[in-house]
C-alpha positions as CSV (number, residue, x, y, z in Angstrom):
1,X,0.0,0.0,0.0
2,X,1.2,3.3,-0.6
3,X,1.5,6.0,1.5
4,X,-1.2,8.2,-0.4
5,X,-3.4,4.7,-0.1
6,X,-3.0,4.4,3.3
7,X,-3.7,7.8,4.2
8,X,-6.7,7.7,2.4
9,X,-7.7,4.5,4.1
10,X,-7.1,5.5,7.1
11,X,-9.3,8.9,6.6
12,X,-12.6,6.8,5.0
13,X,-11.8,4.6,8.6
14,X,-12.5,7.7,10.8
15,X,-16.0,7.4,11.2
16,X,-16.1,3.8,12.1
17,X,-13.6,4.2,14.7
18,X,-15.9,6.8,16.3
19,X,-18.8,5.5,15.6
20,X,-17.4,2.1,17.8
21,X,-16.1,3.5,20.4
22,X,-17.6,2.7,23.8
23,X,-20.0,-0.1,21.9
24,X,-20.2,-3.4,23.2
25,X,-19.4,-6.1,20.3
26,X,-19.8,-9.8,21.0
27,X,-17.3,-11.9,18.8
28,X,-17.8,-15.7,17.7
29,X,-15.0,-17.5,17.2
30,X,-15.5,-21.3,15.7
31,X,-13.1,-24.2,17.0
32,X,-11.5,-24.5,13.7
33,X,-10.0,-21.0,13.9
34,X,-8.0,-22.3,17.2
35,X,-6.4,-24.5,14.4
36,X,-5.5,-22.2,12.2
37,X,-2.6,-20.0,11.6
38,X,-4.4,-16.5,11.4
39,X,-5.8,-17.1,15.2
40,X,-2.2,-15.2,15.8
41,X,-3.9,-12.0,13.6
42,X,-7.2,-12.5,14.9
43,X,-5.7,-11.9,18.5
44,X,-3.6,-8.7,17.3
45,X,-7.1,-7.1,15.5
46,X,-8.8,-8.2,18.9
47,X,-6.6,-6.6,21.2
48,X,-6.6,-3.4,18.6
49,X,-10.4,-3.0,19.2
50,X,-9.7,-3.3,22.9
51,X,-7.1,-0.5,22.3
52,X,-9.9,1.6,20.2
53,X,-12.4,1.7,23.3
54,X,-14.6,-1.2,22.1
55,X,-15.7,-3.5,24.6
56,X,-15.3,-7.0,23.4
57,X,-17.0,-10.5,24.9
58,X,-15.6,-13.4,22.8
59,X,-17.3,-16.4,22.5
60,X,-15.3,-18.9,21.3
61,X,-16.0,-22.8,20.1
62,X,-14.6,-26.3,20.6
63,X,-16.3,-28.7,18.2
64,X,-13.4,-30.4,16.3
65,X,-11.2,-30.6,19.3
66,X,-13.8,-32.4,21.0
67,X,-14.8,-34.6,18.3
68,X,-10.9,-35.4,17.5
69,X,-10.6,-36.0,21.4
70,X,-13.2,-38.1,22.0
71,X,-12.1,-40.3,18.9
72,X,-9.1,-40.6,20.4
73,X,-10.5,-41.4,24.1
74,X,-12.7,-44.3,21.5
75,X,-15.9,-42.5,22.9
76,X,-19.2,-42.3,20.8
77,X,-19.5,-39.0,19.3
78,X,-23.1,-38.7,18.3
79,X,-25.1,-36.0,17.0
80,X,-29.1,-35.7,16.3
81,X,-29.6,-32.5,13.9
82,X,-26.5,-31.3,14.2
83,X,-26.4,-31.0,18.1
84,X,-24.3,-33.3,20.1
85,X,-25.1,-36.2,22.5
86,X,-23.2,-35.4,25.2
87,X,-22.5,-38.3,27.9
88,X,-20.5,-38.0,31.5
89,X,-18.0,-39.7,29.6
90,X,-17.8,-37.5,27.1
91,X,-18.6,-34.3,29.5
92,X,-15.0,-35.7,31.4
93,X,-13.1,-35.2,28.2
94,X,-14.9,-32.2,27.2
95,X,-14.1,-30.1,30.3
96,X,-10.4,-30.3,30.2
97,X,-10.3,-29.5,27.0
98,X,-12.5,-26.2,27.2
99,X,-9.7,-25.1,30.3
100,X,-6.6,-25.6,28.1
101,X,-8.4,-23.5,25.5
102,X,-9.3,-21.1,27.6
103,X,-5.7,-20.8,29.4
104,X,-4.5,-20.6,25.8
105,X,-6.8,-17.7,24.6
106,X,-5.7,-15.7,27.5
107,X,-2.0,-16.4,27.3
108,X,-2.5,-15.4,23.7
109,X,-3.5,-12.0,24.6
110,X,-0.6,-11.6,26.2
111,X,2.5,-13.2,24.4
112,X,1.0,-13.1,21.2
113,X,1.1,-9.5,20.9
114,X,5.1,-9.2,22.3
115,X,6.4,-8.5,18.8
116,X,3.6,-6.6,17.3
117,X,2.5,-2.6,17.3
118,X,0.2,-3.5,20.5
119,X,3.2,-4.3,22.3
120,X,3.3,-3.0,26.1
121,X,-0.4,-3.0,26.0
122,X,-1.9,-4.7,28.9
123,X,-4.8,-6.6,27.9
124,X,-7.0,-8.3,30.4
125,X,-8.7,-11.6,29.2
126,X,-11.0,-13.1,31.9
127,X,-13.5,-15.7,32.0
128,X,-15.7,-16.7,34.6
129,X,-19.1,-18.2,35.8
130,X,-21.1,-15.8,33.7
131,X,-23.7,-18.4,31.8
132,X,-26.5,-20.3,33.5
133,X,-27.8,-23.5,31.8
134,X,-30.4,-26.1,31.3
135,X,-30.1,-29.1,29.9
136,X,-31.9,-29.6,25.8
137,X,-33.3,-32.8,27.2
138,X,-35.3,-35.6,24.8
139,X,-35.6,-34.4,21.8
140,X,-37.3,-37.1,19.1
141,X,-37.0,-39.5,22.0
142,X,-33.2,-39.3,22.2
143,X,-31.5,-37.8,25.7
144,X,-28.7,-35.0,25.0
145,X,-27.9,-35.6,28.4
146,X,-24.8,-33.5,29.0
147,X,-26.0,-31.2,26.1
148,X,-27.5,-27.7,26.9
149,X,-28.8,-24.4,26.3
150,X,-28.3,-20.7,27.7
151,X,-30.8,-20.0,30.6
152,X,-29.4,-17.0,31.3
153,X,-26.3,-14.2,30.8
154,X,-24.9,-12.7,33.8
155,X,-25.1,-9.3,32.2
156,X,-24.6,-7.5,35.3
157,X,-21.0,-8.8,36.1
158,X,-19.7,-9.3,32.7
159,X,-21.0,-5.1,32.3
160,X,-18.8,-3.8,35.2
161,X,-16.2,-5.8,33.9
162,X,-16.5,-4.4,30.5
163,X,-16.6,-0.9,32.3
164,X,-13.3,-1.7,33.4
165,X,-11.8,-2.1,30.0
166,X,-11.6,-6.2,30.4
167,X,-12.1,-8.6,27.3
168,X,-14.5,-11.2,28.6
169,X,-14.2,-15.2,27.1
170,X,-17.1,-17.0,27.1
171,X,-16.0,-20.4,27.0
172,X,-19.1,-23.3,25.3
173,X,-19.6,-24.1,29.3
174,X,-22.9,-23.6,31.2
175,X,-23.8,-24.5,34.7
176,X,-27.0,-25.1,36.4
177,X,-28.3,-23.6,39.7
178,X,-27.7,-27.2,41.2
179,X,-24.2,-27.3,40.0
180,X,-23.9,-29.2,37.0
181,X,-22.3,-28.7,33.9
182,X,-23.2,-28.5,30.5
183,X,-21.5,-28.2,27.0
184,X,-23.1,-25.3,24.9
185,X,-23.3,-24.6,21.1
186,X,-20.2,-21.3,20.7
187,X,-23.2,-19.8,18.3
188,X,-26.5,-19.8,20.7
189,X,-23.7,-18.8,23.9
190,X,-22.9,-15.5,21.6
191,X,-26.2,-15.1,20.3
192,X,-27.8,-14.9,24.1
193,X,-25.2,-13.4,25.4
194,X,-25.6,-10.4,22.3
195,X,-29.4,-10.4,22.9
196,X,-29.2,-10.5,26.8
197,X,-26.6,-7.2,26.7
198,X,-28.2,-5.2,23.5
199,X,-25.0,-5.0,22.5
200,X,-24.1,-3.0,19.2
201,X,-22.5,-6.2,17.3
202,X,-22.6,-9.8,17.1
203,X,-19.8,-11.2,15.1
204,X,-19.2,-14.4,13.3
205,X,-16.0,-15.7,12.6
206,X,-16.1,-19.2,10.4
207,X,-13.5,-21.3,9.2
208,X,-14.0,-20.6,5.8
209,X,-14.4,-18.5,2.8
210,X,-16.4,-15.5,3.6
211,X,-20.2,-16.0,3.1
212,X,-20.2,-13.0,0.1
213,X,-18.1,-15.3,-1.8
214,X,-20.1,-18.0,-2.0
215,X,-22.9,-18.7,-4.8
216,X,-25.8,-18.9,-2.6
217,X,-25.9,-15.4,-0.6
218,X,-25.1,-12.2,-0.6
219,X,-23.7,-9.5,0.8
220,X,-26.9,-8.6,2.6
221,X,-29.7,-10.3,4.1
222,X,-32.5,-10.1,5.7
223,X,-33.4,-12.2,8.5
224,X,-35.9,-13.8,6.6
225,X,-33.5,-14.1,3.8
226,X,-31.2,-15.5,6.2
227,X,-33.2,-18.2,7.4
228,X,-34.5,-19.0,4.1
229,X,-31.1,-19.5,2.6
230,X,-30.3,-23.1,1.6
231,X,-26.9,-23.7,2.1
232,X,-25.6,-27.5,2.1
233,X,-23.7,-26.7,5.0
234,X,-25.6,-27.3,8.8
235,X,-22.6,-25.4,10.6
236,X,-22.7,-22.3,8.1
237,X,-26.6,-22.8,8.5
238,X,-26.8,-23.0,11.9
239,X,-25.2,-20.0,12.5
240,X,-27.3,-17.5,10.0
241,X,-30.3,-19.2,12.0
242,X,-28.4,-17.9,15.0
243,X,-27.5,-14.4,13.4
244,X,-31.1,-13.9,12.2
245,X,-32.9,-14.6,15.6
246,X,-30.4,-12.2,16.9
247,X,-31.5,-9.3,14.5
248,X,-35.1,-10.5,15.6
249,X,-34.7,-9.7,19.3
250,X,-32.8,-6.4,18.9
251,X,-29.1,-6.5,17.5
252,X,-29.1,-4.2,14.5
253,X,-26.3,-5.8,12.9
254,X,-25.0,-9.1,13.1
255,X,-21.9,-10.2,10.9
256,X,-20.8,-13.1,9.4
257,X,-16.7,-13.0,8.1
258,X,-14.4,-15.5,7.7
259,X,-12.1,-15.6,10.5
260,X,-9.2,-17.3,8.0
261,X,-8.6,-14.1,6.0
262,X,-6.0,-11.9,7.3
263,X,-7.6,-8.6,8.3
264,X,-11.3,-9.6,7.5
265,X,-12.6,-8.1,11.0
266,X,-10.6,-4.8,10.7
267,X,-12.5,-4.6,7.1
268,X,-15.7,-5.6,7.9
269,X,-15.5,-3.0,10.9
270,X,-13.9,0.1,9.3
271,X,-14.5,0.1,5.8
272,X,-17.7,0.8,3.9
273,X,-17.8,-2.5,1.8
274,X,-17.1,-4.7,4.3
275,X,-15.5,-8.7,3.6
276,X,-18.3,-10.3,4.8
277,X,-22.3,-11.1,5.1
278,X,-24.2,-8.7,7.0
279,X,-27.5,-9.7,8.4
280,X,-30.1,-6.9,9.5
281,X,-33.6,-5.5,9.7
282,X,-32.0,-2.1,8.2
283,X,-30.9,-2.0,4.6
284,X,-27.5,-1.1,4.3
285,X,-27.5,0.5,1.2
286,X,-30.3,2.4,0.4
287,X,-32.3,5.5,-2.2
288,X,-33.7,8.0,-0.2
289,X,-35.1,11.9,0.0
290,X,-32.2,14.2,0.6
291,X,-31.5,16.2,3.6
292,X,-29.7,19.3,4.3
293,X,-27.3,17.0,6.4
294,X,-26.7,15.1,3.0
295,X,-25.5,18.3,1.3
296,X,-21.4,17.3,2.2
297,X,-21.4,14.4,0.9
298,X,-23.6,15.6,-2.2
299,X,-20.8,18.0,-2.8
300,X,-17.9,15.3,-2.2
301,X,-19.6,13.6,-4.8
302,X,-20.3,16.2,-7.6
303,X,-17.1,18.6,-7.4
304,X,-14.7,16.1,-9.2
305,X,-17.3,15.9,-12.1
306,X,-17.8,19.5,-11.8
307,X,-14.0,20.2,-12.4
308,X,-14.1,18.2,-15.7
309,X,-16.8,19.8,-16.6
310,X,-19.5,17.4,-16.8
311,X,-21.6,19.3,-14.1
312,X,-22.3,22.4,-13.8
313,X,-20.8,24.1,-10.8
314,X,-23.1,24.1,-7.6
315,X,-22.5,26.2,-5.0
316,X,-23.8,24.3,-1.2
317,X,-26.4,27.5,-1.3
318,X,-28.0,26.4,-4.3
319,X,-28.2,22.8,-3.3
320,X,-29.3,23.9,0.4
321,X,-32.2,25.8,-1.7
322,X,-33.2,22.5,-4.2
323,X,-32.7,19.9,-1.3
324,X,-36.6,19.3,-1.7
325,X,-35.7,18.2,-5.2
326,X,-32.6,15.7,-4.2
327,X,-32.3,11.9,-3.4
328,X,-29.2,10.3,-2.3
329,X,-27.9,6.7,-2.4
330,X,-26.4,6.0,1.4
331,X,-24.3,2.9,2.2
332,X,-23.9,2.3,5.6
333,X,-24.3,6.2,6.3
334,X,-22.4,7.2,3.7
335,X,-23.8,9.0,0.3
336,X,-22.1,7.3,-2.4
337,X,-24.9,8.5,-5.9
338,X,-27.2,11.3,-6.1
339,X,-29.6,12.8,-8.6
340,X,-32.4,15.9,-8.6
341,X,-35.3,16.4,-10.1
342,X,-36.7,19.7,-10.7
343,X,-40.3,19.5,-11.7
344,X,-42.1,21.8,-14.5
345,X,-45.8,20.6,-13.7
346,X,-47.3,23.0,-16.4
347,X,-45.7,21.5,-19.3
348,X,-46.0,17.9,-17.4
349,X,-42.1,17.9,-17.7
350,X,-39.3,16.7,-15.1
351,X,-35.4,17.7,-15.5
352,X,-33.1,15.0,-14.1
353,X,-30.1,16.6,-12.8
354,X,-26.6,16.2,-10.7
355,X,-26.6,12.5,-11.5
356,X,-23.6,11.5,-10.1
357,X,-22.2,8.1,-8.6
358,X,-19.2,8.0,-5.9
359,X,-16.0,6.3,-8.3
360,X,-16.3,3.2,-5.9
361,X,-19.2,2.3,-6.7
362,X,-19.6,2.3,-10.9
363,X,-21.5,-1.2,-10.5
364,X,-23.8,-3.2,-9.3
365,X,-26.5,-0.7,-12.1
366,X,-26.4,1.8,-9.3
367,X,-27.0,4.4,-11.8
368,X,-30.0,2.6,-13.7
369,X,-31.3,2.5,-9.8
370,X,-30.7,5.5,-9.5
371,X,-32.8,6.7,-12.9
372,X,-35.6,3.7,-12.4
373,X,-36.2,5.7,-8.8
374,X,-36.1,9.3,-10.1
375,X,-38.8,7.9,-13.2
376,X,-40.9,6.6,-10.4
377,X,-40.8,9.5,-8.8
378,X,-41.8,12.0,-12.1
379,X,-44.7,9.5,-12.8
380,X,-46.2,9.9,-8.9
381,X,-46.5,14.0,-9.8
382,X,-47.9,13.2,-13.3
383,X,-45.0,14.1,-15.0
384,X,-45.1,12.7,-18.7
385,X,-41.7,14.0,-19.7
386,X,-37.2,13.6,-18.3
387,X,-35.5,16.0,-19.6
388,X,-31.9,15.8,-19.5
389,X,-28.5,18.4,-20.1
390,X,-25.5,16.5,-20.6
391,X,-22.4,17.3,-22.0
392,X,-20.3,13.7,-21.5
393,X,-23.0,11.4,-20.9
394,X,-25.4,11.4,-24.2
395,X,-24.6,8.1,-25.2
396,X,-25.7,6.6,-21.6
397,X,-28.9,8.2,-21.6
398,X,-29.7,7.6,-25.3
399,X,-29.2,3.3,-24.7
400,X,-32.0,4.4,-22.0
401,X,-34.7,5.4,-24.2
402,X,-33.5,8.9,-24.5
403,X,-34.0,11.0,-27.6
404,X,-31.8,14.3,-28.8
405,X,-34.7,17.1,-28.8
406,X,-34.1,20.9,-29.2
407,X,-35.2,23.9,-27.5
408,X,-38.6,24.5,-28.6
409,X,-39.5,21.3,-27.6
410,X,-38.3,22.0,-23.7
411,X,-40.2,24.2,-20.7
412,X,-39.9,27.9,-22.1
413,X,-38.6,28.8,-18.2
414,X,-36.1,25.9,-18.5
415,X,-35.0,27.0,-22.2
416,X,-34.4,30.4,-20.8
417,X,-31.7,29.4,-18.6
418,X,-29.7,27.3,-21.0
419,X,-26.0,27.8,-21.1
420,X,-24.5,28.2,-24.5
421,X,-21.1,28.1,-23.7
422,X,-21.7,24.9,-22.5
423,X,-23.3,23.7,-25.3
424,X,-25.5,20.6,-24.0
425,X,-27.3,18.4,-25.4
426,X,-30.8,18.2,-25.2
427,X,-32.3,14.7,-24.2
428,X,-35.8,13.8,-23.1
429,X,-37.6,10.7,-22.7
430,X,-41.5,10.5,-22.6
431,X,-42.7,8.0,-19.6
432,X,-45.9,6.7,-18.7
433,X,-48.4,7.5,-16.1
């Protein structure tokens, strides 16, 4: 990265980082990431956000070191829709296992960050008794025995010692009232525990490419979508069950990134575009009215076409006076496309102007959005007629149905005002009511 890139970077990150701090994220982290050699990077971005004034509680799993242990210990290893039988035997393998991890995790916190930026930092990793349990019981007739589900989330304590600027580890261990002890799915621990504290994030790390990649979904889903999603994968399944019940009880936001990419949590956090699947009740991206709060980012967006002359210049008065007439596209609060249309409802005529789309985002038809919404628009105030002035961009609107016209054909008020000097062409287009 150059140093231009990274300044830039680092300037489009600046919002995010205070947009995080103080929040209270909850962070998933599967047992095959324990395996895997980016756990050491995983630890330094953890330890960053710590740094940054988020309050982290990691959840973290144990799945393939218990099955691989328990096949090793010649133990049955049973599951009954993807939810483990759990036996005493089994529960006497299981425990040690979840210690060593968890004595790992927190010596990780420590040495692993020795020869890295964060070093000197003291970061304080504590676990503790902070998840009641009950056990699943018979299901279909077959006893989980061992196997259980969160009761409750000892929000109080694990809130002070947020307060306190602690990382809390949530290890997949429950305990009853009456003292016993239960081995919990990592995903339904973090999803409670997420739910129980309102926190601002849930996070899913996986073991595997991130869920955008993949054929099936998208960047974006609803929780509906979520749930409806047919993936031939129960883990990756389970957990957008888990991520959309989540966004049903309160957590606006609930990622999904794959915890083996370098830097995929630093990305999905501080960058507008993410590396992974977001799953929310609130689009992300989305076409809206304007506001006078919009007008920055309007400008942002218009002053590099107007210095090549493909827009006309705009001061911010004149667009703080035709707001009214504005919509912007925002992603994840930021206005990336916007367009006006000024309305000439005597001659049943609408000009479409200040189209413009951020350079980041010349895809995904933004723009044909962008003109579909503005059409919509012209037909709701029985407008019969777009009109557009364009200098650079005649060829775009004419594959749209767009037609070269001339003056005389055009509002006499609008023809009045048009610039010579800049010689435009003329386009309109004729819609339907």
């Amino acid at each position: 990265m150059t140093n231009q890139n990274f300044i830039d970077a680092f300037r489009h990150s600046s919002p995010y980082i205070r947009a995080h701090q103080g929040n209270t994220f909850v962070i998933s982290i599967n047992g095959h990431l324990f395996d895997h050699p980016q756990l050491t990077n995983l630890i330094h971005d953890l330890a960053l956000l710590n740094s940054l004034g988020i309050k982290l509680v990691i959840a973290f799993g144990a799945r393939p070191q218990i099955d691989k242990s328990l096949k090793h210990a010649k133990l049955p290893n049973d599951y009954h829709h993807n939810i483990r039988v759990t036996t005493q035997a089994a529960m006497d393998v299981i425990v040690p296992i979840i210690g060593s991890m968890t004595l790992d995790l927190q010596a990780r916190f420590t040495y692993s960050l020795s020869n890295t930026p964060m070093a000197g930092t003291e970061i304080k990793a504590i676990n503790g008794n902070f998840i009641t349990a009950k056990p699943v019981g018979i299901r279909d007739g077959i006893d989980h025995q061992h196997t259980g589900q969160v009761r409750k989330v000892n929000t109080k304590a694990i809130g002070l010692l947020l307060d306190m600027d602690n990382i809390i580890l949530l290890p997949p261990i429950g305990f009853s009232p009456t003292g016993e002890i239960f081995n919990l799915n990592v995903e339904e621990v973090a999803q409670s525990c997420a739910i129980a504290l309102q926190a601002n994030k849930l996070i899913y790390g996986i073991n595997e490419p991130a869920v955008n990649a993949s054929k099936d979904l998208t960047t974006e889903l609803s929780p509906d979508d979520a749930r409806a999603a047919v993936i031939n994968n129960p883990d990756l399944q389970h957990t957008l069950n888990a991520a959309a019940l989540a966004c049903d009880n309160g957590i606006n936001r609930t990622h999904i990134i794959n915890g083996t990419e370098d830097g995929a949590l630093i990305k999905e956090l501080f960058t507008c575009d993410g590396s992974g699947t977001l799953v929310t009740q609130q689009p992300f991206e989305q076409i809206r009215s304007a506001s006078v709060d919009d007008i920055t980012g309007i400008l942002q967006l218009i002053e590099p076409l107007e210095a090549e002359g493909i827009l006309i210049r705009r001061s911010r008065e004149h667009i703080e006076r035709e707001i009214d007439d504005f919509v912007v596209i925002e992603r994840d609060n930021m206005v990336i496309g916007c367009a006006a249309l000024h309305l000439f409802p005597n001659d049943a005529t609408a000009e479409l102007a200040c189209l413009a789309i951020d350079t980041n985002y010349h895809r995904a038809n933004r723009g044909d959005n962008l003109l579909q919404h503005m059409t919509l628009l012209a037909q709701q105030d029985n407008i019969q007629r777009i009109l557009v002035f364009t200098t650079q961009s005649s060829h775009w609107f004419i594959e749209r149905g767009f037609a070269e016209t001339d003056l005389e054909k055009i509002p006499v008020e609008r023809a009045e005002l048009y610039n010579y000097q800049r010689n435009s062409k003329i386009l309109l287009k004729a819609i339907q009511i």
